[in-house]
C-alpha positions as CSV (number, residue, x, y, z in Angstrom):
1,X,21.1,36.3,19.0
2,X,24.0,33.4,19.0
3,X,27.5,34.4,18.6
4,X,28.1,31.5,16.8
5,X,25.8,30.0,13.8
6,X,26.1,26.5,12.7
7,X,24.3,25.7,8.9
8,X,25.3,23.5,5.5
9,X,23.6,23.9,2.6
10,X,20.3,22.3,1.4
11,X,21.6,19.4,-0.1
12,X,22.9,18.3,3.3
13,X,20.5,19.8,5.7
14,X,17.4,17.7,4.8
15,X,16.3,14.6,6.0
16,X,15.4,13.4,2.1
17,X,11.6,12.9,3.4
18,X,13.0,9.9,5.9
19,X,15.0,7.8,2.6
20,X,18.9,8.9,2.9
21,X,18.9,7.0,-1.2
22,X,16.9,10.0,-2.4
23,X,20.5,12.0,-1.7
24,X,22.1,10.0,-4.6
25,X,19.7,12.3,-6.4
26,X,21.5,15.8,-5.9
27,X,24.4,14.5,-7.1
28,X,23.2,14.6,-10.1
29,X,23.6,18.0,-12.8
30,X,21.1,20.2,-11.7
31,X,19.7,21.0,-15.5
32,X,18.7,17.3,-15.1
33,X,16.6,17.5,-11.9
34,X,13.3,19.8,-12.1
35,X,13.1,22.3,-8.9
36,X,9.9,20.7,-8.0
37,X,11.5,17.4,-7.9
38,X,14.8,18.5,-6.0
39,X,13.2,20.9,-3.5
40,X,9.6,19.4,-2.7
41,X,10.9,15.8,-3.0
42,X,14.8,15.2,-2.7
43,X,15.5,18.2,-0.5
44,X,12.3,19.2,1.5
45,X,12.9,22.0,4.2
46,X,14.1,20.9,7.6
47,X,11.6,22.4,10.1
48,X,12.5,24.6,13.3
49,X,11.7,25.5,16.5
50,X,12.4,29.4,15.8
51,X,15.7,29.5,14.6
52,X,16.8,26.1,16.2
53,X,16.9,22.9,13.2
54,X,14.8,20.5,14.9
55,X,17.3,18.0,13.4
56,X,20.4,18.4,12.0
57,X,23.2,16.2,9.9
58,X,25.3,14.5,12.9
59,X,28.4,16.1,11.9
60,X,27.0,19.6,12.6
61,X,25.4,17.8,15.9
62,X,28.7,16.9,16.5
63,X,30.3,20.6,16.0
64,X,27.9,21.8,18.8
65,X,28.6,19.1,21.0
66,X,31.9,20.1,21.2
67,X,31.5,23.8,21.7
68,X,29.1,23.5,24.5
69,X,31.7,20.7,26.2
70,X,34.2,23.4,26.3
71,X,32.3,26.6,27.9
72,X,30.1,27.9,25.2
73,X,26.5,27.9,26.4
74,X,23.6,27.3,24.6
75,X,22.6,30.5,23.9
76,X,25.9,31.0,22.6
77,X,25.8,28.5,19.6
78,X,22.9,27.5,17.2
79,X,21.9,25.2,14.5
80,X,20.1,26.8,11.8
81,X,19.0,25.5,8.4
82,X,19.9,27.6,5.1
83,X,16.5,29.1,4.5
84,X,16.7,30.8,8.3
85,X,20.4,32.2,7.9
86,X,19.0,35.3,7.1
87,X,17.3,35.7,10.4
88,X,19.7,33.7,12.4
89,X,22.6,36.0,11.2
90,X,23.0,39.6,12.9
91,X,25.2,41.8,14.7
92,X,25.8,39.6,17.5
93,X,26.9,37.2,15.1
94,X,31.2,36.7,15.1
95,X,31.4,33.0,13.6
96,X,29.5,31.3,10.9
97,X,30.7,27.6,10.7
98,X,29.5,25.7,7.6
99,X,29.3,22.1,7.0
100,X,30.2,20.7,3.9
101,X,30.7,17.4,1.4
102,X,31.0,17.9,-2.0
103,X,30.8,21.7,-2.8
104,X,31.9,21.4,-5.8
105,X,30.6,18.5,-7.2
106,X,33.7,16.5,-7.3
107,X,33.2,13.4,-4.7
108,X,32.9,10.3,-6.8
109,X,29.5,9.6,-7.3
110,X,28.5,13.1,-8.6
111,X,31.8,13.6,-10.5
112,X,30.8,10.1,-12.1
113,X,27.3,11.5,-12.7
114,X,28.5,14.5,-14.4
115,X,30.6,13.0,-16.9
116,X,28.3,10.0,-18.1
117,X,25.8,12.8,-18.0
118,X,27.4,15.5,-20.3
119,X,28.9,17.6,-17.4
120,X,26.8,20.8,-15.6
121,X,27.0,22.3,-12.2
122,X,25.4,19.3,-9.5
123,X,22.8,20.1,-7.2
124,X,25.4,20.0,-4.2
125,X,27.3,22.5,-5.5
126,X,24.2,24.8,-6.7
127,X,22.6,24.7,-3.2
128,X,26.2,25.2,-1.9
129,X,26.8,28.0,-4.1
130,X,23.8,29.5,-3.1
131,X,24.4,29.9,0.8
132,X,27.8,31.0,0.6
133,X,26.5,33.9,-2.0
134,X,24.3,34.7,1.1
135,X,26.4,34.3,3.9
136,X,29.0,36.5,1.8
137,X,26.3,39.5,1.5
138,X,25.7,39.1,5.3
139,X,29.5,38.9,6.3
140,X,30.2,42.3,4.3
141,X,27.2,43.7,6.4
142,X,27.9,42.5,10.1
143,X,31.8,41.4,9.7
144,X,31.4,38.1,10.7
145,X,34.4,35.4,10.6
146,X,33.6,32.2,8.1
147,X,34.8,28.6,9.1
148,X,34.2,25.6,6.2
149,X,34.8,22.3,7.5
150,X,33.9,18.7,6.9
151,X,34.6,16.0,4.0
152,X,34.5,18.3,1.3
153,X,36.5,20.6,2.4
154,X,39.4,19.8,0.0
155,X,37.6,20.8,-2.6
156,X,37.7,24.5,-1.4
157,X,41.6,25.0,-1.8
158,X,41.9,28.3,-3.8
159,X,38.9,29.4,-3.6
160,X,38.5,31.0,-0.1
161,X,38.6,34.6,-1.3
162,X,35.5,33.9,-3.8
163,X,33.4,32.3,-1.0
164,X,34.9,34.8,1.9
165,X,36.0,31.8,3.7
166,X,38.0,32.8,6.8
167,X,39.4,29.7,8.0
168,X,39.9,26.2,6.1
169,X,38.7,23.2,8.6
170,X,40.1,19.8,8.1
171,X,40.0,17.0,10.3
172,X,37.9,16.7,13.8
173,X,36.6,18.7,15.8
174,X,36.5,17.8,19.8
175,X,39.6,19.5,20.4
176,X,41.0,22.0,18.2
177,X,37.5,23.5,16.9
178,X,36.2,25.1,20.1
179,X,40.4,26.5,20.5
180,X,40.5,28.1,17.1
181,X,36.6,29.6,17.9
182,X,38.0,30.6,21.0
183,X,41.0,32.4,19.1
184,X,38.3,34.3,17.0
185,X,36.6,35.3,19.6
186,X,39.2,36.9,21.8
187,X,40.4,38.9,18.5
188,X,43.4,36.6,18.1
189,X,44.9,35.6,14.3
190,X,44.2,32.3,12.8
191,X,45.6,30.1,10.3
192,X,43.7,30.1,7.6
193,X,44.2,26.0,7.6
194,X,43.2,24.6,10.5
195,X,43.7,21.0,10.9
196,X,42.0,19.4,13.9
197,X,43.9,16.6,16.2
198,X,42.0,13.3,16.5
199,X,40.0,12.9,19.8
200,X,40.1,9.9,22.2
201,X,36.8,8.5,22.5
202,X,36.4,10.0,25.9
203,X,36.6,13.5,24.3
204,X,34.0,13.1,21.8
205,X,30.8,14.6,23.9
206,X,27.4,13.4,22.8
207,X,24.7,15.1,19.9
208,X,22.6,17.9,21.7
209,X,20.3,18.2,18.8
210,X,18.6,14.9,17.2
211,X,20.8,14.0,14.3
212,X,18.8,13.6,10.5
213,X,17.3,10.1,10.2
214,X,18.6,8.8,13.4
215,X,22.6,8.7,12.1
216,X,24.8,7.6,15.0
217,X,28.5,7.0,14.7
218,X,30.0,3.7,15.7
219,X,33.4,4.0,14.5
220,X,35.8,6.5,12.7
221,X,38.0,5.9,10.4
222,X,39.5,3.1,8.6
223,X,42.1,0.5,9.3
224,X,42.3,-1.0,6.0
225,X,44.7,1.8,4.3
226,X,43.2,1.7,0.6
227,X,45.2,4.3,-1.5
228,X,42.3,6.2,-2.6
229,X,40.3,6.8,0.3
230,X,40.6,9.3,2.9
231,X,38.6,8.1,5.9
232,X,41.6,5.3,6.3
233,X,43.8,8.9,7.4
234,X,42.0,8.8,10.4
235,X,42.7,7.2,13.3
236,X,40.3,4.1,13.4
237,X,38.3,4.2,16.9
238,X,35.2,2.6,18.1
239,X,32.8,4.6,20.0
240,X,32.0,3.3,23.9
241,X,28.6,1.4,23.5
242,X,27.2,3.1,26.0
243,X,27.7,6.4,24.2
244,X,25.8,5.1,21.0
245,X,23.2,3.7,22.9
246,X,22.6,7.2,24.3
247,X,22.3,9.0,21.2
248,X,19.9,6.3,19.9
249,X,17.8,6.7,22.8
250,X,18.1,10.7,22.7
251,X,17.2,10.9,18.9
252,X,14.1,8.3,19.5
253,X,12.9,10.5,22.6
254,X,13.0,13.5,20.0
255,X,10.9,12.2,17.8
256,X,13.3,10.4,15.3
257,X,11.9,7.5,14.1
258,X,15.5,5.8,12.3
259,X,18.4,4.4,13.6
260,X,21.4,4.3,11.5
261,X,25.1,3.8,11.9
262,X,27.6,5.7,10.5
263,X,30.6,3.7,9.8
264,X,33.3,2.4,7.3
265,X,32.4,-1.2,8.1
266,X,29.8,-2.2,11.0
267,X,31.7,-5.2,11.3
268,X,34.7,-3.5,12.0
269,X,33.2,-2.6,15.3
270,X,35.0,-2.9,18.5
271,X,37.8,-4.6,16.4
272,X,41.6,-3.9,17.1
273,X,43.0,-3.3,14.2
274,X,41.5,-5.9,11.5
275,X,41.4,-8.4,14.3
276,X,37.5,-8.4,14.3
277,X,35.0,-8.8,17.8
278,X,32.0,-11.0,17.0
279,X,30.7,-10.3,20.3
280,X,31.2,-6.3,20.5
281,X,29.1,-6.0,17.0
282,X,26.3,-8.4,18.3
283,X,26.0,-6.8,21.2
284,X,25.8,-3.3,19.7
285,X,22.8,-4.9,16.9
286,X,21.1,-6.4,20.3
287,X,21.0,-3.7,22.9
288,X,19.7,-1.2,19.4
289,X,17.3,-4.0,19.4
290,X,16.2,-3.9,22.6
291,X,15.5,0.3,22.2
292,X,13.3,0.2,19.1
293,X,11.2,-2.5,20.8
294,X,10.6,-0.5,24.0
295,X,10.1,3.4,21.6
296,X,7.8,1.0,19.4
297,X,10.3,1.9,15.9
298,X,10.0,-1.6,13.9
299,X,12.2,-0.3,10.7
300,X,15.5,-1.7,10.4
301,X,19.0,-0.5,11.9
302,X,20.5,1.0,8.9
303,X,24.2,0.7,8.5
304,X,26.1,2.5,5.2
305,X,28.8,0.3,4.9
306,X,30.3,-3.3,5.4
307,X,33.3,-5.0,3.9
308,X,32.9,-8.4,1.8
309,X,36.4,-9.6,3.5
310,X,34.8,-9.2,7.5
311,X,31.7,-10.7,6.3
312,X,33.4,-14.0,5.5
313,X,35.2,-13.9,8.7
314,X,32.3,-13.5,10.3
315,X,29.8,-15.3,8.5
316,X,27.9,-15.8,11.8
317,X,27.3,-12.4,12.6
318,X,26.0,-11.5,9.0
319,X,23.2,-13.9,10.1
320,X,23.0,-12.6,13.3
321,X,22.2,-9.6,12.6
322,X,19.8,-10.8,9.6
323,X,18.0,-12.0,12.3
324,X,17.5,-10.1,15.2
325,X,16.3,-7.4,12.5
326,X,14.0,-9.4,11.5
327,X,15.4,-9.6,8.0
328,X,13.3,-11.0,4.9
329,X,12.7,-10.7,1.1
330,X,10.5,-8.0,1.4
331,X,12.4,-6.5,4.1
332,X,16.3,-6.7,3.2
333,X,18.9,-4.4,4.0
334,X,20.7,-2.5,1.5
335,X,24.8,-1.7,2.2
336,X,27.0,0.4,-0.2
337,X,30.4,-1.9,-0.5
338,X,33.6,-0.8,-2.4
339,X,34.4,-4.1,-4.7
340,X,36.8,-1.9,-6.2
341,X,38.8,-4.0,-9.1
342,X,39.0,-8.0,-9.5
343,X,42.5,-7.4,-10.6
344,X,44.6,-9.2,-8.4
345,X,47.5,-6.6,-9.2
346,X,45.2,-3.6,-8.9
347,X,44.0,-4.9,-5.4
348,X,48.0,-5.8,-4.4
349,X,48.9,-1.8,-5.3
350,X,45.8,0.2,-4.2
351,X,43.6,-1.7,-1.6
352,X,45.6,-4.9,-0.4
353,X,44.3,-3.9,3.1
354,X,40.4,-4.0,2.3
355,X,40.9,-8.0,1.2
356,X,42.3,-8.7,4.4
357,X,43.0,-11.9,5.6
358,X,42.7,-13.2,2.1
359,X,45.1,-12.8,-0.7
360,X,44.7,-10.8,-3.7
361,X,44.4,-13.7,-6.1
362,X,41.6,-14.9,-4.2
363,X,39.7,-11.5,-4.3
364,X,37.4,-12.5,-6.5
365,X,36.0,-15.7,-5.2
366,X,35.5,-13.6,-1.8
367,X,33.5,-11.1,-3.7
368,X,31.1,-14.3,-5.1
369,X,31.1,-15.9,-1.5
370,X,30.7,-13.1,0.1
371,X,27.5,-12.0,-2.4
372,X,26.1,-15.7,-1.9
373,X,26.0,-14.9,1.6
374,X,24.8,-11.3,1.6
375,X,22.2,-12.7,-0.5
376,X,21.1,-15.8,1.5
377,X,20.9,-13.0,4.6
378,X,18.5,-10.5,3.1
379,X,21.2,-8.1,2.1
380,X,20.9,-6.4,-1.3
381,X,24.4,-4.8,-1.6
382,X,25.7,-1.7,-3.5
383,X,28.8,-2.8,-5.1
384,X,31.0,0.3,-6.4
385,X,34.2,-0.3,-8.3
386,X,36.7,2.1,-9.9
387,X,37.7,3.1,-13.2
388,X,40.2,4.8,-13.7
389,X,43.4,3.7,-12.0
390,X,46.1,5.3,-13.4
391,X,48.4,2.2,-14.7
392,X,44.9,0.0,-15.3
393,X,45.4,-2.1,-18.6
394,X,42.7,-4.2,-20.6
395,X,43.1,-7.6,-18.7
396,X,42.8,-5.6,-15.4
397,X,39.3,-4.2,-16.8
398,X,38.5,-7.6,-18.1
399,X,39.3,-9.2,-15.0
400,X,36.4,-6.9,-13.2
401,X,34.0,-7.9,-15.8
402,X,34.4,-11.5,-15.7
403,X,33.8,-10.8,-11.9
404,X,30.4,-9.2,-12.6
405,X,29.7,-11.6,-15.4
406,X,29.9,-14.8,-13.0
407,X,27.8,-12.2,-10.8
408,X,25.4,-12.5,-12.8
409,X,24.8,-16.0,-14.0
410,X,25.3,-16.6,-9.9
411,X,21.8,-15.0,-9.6
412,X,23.1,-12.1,-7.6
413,X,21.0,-9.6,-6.3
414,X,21.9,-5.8,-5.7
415,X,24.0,-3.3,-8.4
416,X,27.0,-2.9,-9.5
417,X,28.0,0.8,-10.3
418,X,31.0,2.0,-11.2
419,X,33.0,5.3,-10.2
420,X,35.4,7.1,-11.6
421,X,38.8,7.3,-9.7
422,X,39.7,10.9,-8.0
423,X,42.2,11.9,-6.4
424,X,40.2,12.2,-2.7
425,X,41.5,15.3,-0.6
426,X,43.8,14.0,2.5
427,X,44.3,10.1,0.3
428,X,47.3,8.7,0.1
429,X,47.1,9.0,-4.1
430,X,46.6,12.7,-3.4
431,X,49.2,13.2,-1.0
432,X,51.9,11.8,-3.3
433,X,50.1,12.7,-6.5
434,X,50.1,9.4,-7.9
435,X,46.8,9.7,-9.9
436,X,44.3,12.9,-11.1
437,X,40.6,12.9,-12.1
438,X,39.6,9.9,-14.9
439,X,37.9,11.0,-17.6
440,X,35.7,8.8,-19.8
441,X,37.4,10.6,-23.0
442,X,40.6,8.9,-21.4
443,X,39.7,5.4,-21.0
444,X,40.6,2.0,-23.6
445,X,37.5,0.4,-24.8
446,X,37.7,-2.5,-22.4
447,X,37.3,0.3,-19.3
448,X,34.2,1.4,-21.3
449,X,33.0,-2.4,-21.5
450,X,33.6,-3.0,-17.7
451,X,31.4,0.3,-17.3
452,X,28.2,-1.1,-19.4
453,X,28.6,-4.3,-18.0
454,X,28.1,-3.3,-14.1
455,X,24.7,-0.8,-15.8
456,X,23.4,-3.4,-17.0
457,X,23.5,-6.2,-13.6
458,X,22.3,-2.9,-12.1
459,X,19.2,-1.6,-14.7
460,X,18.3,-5.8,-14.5
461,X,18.3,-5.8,-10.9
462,X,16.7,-2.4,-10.2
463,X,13.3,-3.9,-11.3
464,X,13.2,-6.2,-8.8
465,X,14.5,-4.2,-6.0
466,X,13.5,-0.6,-6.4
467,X,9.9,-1.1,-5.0
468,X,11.4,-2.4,-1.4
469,X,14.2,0.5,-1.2
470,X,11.4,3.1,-1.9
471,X,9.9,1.5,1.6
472,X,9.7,4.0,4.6
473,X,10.0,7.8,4.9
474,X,6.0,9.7,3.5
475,X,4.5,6.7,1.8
476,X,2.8,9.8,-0.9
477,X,6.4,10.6,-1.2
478,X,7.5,7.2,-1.6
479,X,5.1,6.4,-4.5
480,X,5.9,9.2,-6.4
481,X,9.6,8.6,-6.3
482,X,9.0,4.9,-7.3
483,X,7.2,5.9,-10.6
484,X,10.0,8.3,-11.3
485,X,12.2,5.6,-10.1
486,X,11.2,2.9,-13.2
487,X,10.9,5.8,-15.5
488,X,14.9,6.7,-14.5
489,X,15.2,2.9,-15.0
490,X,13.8,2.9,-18.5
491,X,15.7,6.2,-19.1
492,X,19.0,4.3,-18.6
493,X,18.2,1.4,-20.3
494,X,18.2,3.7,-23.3
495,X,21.3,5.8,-22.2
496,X,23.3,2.0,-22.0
497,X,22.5,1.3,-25.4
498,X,23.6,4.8,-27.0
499,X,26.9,4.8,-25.1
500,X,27.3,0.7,-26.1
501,X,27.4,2.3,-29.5
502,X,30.2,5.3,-28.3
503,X,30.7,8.1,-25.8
504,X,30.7,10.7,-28.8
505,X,26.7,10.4,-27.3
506,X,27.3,11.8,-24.3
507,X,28.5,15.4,-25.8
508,X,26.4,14.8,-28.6
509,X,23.0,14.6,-27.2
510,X,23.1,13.7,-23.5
511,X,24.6,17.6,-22.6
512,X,21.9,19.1,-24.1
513,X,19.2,17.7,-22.2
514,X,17.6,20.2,-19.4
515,X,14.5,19.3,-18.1
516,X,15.2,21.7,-14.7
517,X,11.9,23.9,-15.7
518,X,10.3,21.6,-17.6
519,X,6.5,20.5,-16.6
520,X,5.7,18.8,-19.1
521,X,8.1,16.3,-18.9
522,X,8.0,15.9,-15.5
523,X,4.2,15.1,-15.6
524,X,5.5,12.4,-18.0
525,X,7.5,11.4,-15.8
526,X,4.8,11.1,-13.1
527,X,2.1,9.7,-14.9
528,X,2.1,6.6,-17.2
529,X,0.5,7.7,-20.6
């Protein structure tokens, strides 16, 4: 058996039956989401080939990478999903290296969830709290050393002992993970923080397993320097073209039918800085292009994030790259974007950076451009905005929903949800403790207002655009999931006008709900009546 096993837990090791928007789902309470729903449809089993993931999340990919770049061998290291730790773990086992992003349920969207919800443990920190319970009963049987690393990893100070965590992994991996392995191995002590040195692009080794739903990375980091964000801590790097292109061409030959880029802003690629490089981003869109024509894939190049501030710089390459995808109403792309606050003295103090080269008086009218043009190009965005700034007054909550009002009567088309501010692990509001957690209870009634106005652009605009972002993945799969999907729709419709009314609702009747066992409801939730 491997010395070293590689897993995360179900939540993240899934390929969410080909549609990474069925994730959004775990995030969720867990009393909320039936098993059958969660495990057969949000979180099916990722298959093997023995013990070996045939597929893996990229960052766990990437883990391997870098041990077999610096000696390990193949035999040395697996990749192994959480229902085949207990087989892949054994007495030849000496590191078990665990993956993780929001182990507690304290990233924004679930933390969001939970409180308009009425609290309860998420499903990402259920399925995570169910493989450490087992990897803790194997540890205390074969005396195995436990390394935690990845986005979440914050989330774990203090509770190491509980979860028999060894070592504490922040930051990348290239360089210092395969030293501190090394350390282990050779019966050396450890810190138990490790935090890993950023890696030149030329150090970072390609993915020797395909990565879940084709992700590919095309840049790390973040040059814009928003206060709450953590990503902008990293060094911001573009990956080598020709590296991309290989691990495009790897996961296709493997069976992977996606491409996607993982990225803070795809049209941040190749840029220096916030100086941005038209021709480096079409490039990258083309030579994808010319792959998926000659492995036959015709879906789209998916791509998680863009900023509203490069689109308008680079109008031309928003069109460009409508195009040479093939773009269309009934085939539109679908980006998450950070619109953040329309308060010009919000944006000056947390995110000045992200509205870069315009001013922050003008934010605003570059979010409305910028939709106009999003929309004329087949993109359906994914506006998020915070709540919850610590010095945030009533005009600086009206001022966001005017912004989503004019939105609106603008005809735009895509959602508007708002998050509730943290204080994100390794950010620079966490590093000088400038703000904590938001909480609903703590909010003026204007916040509240902002809230119910972005629900209710998004419940409008969900009927019109749920049926194309159901498209790809197991069409059976996919028609399920869109019944559920208008059912979840009506559902909030409802929940919009109870908390319109006051957020006494949510502890009054919305914590009670649990439907996790519940059949009956969730064959009325399948089925029309």
């Amino acid at each position: 058996m491997a010395k070293i096993v590689l897993t995360a837990d179900r939540a993240l090791f899934t390929d969410y039956h080909g549609n990474d928007f069925f994730g959004f789902g775990l995030c969720m309470p867990y009393r909320l989401i039936p098993k059958i729903l969660e495990y057969r449809l949000l979180a099916p089993k990722t298959p093997t080939n023995g013990l070996r993931a045939k597929y893996a999340p990229y960052a766990l990919g990437r883990v391997e990478a870098s041990l077999l770049a610096s000696g390990f061998s193949r035999e040395d290291v697996i990749i192994t999903p959480p229902h085949m730790i207990g087989k892949a773990i054994d007495e030849d086992t000496e590191i078990v290296g665990v993956h993780v992003l929001d182990p507690k349920g304290l990233a924004p969207v679930p933390w969001t969830l939970k409180a308009l919800s009425g609290g309860g443990t998420t499903c990402t920190e259920l399925e995570f709290e169910k493989l450490m319970h087992e990897i803790k009963d194997l540890k205390e049987k074969y005396k195995f050393k436990v390394i935690v690393g990845g986005p979440g990893n914050w989330q774990l100070r203090g509770y190491e002992d509980k979860y028999g965590i060894d070592v504490l992994y922040d930051g990348e991996c290239e360089i210092t993970f395969p030293l501190i392995v090394k350390k282990i191995l050779d019966g050396k002590e450890v810190p138990r923080y490790v935090h890993g040195e950023f890696a030149p692009v030329d150090k970072i080794p390609l993915i020797t397993t395909p990565s879940r739903n084709g992700l590919v990375q095309i840049t790390i980091g973040c040059p814009r320097r928003c206060r709450f964000c953590n990503p902008t801590m990293w060094k911001f790097r573009s990956m080598p073209l020709d590296n991309i292109l290989k691990e495009i061409e790897f996961n296709l030959k493997n069976g992977i039918k996606n491409i996607s880029f993982v990225t803070e802003d795809v049209l941040l690629y190749g840029a220096n800085g916030l100086q941005l490089k038209s021709d480096a981003v079409k490039k990258m869109f083309e030579s994808t292009a010319s792959l998926t024509e000659k492995y036959g894939i015709s879906k789209n190049v998916g791509f998680s994030h863009v900023s509203c501030a490069s689109a308008l710089v680079e109008k031309d390459v928003v069109r460009y790259i409508s195009e040479i995808e093939g773009l269309s109403e009934n085939n539109p792309a679908f980006p998450q974007i950070g619109l953040e606050s329309a308060s010009a003295r919000i944006v000056s103090k947390y995110f000045r950076g992200k509205v870069y080269p315009y001013k922050p008086e003008e934010w605003p009218d570059v979010l409305i451009e910028a939709s106009k043009l999003f929309n004329d190009s087949y993109w359906y965005p994914c506006y998020t905005y915070i709540i919850g700034f610590p010095d945030a007054n009533a005009d600086d909550y009206i001022a966001t929903t005017e912004l989503i009002d004019n939105l609106k009567s603008e005809g735009f088309i895509g959602w508007t949800f708002p998050l509730l501010l943290i204080p994100m692990g390794g950010s620079l509001i966490e590093k000088k403790k400038e703000a904590g957690f938001a909480y609903l209870s703590n909010l003026p009634e204007e916040a509240i207002d902002c809230m119910v106005a972005g629900w209710k652009l998004s419940v409008y605009n969900s009927r019109r655009l749920v049926s194309k972002l159901m498209k790809g993945g197991n069409p059976l799969i996919s028609k399920i999931m869109l019944r559920l999907a208008f059912k979840a729709i009506d559902a909030m419709e409802g929940w919009i006008d109870g908390i319109s009314n006051g957020i006494e609702i949510i502890n009054d009747v919305y914590s009670k709900v649990d439907i996790r066992s519940n059949s009956g409801l969730l064959r009325t939730m399948l089925w029309h009546r």
